[in-house]
N, C-alpha and C positions, 0 to 999 in steps of 0.2 A: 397388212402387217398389223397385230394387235399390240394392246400398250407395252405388254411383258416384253413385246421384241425390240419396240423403240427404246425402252428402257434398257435391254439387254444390248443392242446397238450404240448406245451414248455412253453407258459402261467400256465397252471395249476403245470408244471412241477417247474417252477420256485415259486411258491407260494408256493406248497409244501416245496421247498428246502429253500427259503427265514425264514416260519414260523418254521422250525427244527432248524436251525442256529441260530435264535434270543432263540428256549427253550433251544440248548445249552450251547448256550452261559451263559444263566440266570442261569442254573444248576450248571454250572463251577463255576461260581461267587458265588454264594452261596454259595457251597462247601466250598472249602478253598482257598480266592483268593491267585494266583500263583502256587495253587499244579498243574493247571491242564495249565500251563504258555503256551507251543506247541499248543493246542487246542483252549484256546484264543485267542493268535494269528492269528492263521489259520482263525479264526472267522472272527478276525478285517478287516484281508485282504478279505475275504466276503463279508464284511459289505461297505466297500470301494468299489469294484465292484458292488453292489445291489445297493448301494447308484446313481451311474452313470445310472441305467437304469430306473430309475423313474423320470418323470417328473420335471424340474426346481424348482418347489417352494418346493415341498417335496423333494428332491436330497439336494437342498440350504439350507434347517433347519439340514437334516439330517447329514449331513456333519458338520455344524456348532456344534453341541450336540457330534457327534463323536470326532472331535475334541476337544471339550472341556472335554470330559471322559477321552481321550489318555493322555490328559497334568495331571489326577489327579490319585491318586494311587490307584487303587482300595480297598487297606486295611481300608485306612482314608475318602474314600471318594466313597462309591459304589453307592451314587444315584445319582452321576451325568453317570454312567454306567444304573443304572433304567431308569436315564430320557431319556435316549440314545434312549434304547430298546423298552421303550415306545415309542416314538414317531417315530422308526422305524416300528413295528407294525402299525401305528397308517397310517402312508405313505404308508406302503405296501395293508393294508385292502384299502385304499382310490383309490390307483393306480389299484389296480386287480378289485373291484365292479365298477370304471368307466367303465371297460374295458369291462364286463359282463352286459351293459345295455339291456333290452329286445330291441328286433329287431339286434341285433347286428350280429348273424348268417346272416344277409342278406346284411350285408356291403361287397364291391368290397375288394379285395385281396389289392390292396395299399390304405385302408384304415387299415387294418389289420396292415398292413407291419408299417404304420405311428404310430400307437397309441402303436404296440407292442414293437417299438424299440427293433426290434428285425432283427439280422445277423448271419451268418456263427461265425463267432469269438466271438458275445456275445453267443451265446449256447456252443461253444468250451470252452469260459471262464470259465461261468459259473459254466460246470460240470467241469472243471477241477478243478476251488476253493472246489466245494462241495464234490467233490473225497478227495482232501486231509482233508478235516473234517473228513469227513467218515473213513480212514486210521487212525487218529488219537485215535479215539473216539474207531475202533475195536483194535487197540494195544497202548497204551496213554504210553508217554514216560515218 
């Protein structure tokens, strides 16, 4: 496997992992907010790191909308947690179908490297947030 595919493999891996954490997150929330408080969490700090590897203008909204969720309680106020998610989804589809344009298997490896923002410590990161979701979600405290 050469770099472009590892790279093209960590892409899809993260969109995978990106799109699970926003329906958990929505599931949580629905539920009963606070029962599932550990798993939230875990999220936000997700959601915070996901946030940093998308692009500026989507990173910039989406941070602004997360912040704005975090200051409001979820009991009395869960659609500013909706609008979060939305428009987290909404960044995420944006960032990964730029990334997936035809011809794109034919671009040079730092072209890859540039658009994937992608390192040794963002893939570490990454599955290390998504691990402890995972942890949570198969024994929930």
């Amino acid at each position: 496997m050469n770099e472009i595919q590892l790279i093209q493999q960590q892409l899809a891996t993260e969109r995978q992992h990106f799109s699970a954490v926003r329906e958990l997150f929505a599931a949580a929330l629905a539920a009963q907010p606070g029962t599932e408080e550990s798993l939230m969490h875990a999220c936000v700090e997700y959601f915070e790191f996901a946030l940093m590897r998308l692009p500026t203008p989507q990173s910039s909204t989406g941070q602004a909308r997360l912040k704005a969720a975090r200051t409001a309680d979820a009991v009395t106020a869960p659609w500013r947690w909706q609008q979060f998610l939305e428009a987290f989804g909404e960044a995420c589809t944006e960032h990964f179908n730029s990334i997936d344009v035809p011809g794109a298997h034919r671009e040079s490896v730092l072209h890859w490297r540039s658009v994937a923002r992608l390192d040794a410590d963002a893939i570490v990161g990454e599955r290390e947030r998504f691990a402890r979701i995972q942890a949570r979600v198969s024994s929930p405290q």
